[in-house]
N, C-alpha and C positions, 0 to 999 in steps of 0.2 A: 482379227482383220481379214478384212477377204473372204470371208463364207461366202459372197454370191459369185465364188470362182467355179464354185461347187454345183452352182444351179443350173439344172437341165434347161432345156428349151420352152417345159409345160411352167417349172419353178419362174420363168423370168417371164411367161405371156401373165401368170396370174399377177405376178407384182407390177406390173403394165396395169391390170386388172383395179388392183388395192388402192393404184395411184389417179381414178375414176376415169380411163380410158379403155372401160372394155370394148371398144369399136377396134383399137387396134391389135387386141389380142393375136388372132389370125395374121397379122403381121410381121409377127416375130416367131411366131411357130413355124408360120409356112417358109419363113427364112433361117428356119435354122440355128435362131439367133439364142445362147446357152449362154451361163454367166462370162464364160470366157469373150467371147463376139462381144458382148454388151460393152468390153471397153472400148471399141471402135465404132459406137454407136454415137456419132453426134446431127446437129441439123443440117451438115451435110451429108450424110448416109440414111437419113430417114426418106427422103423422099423416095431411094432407091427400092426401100422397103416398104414403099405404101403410103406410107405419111406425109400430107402435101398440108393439112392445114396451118398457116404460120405461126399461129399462138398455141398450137397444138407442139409445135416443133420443138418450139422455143420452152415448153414447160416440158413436154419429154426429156429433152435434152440436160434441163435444170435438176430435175428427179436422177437422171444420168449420173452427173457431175457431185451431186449431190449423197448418193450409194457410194460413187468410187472416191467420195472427201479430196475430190482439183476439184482447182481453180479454174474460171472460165479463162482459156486460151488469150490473150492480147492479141486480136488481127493483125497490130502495128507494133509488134516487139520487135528489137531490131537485133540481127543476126547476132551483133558483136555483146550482146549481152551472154552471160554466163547460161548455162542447158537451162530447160525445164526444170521443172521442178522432179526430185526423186523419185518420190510416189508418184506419180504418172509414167516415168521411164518404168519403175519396175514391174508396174500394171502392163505394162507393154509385152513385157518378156515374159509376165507370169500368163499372158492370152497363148502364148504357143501350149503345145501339148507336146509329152513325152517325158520319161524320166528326169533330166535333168530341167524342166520348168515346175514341174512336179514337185521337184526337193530343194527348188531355189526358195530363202525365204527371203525377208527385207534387211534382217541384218547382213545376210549373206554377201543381197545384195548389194549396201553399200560399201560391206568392205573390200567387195571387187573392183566395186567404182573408185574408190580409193587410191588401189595400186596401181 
C-alpha cells in the first residue's frame, strides 16, 4: 500500500502523463507536487495548479481518488455523522515528512485511533 508516497515530483508528472494528460505535466512539477502533496490534490486545488478545464478536473481528480483507494467526499455529509473514513485520515498524516510519519504505518495507525 502506498508506494506513490514514494514518488518524486518527475514519478507523479509521468503518471499524470500514463493517465493521457501530458498537457499537465509541467503542472505538477513546476508545483512541486511529489506522491506525498498528491494527497491534497483534489478539484479544488487544481486550478490553483494550472488546471482549469472542468472534465479535465473532474477525471484528474477521479485517477486521484482512485491511486489513493477514497471514496469521493459527500459535499452534504453532516457533521454529526461519525470521521471520515480511516484510509483517508491516515493518508493525511502519512503526506507530512520526518521520522515519525516516516515509521507510521496503517496498523499503527489505527491502533492509535483506537486509544
Amino acid at each position: 500500500m502506498a508506494d506513490f508516497l514514494h514518488w518524486n515530483c518527475e514519478a507523479v508528472s509521468e503518471w499524470i502523463e500514463s493517465l493521457g494528460f501530458p498537457q499537465y505535466k509541467e503542472c505538477f512539477t513546476d508545483n512541486f507536487i511529489d506522491g506525498r502533496k498528491l494527497i491534497f490534490i483534489d478539484c479544488s486545488t487544481l486550478p490553483r495548479i494550472g488546471i482549469t478545464d472542468f472534465e479535465d478536473m473532474k477525471a484528474v481528480s477521479r485517477h486521484i481518488r482512485e491511486l489513493l483507494e477514497i471514496e469521493e467526499p459527500q459535499w452534504d455529509r453532516s457533521i454529526a455523522l461519525p470521521r471520515r473514513d480511516m484510509k483517508g485520515l491516515f493518508l493525511e498524516r502519512k503526506s507530512q515528512t520526518g521520522r515519525k510519519a516516516d515509521k507510521l504505518t496503517y496498523d499503527l495507525f489505527i491502533k492509535e485511533m483506537e486509544t
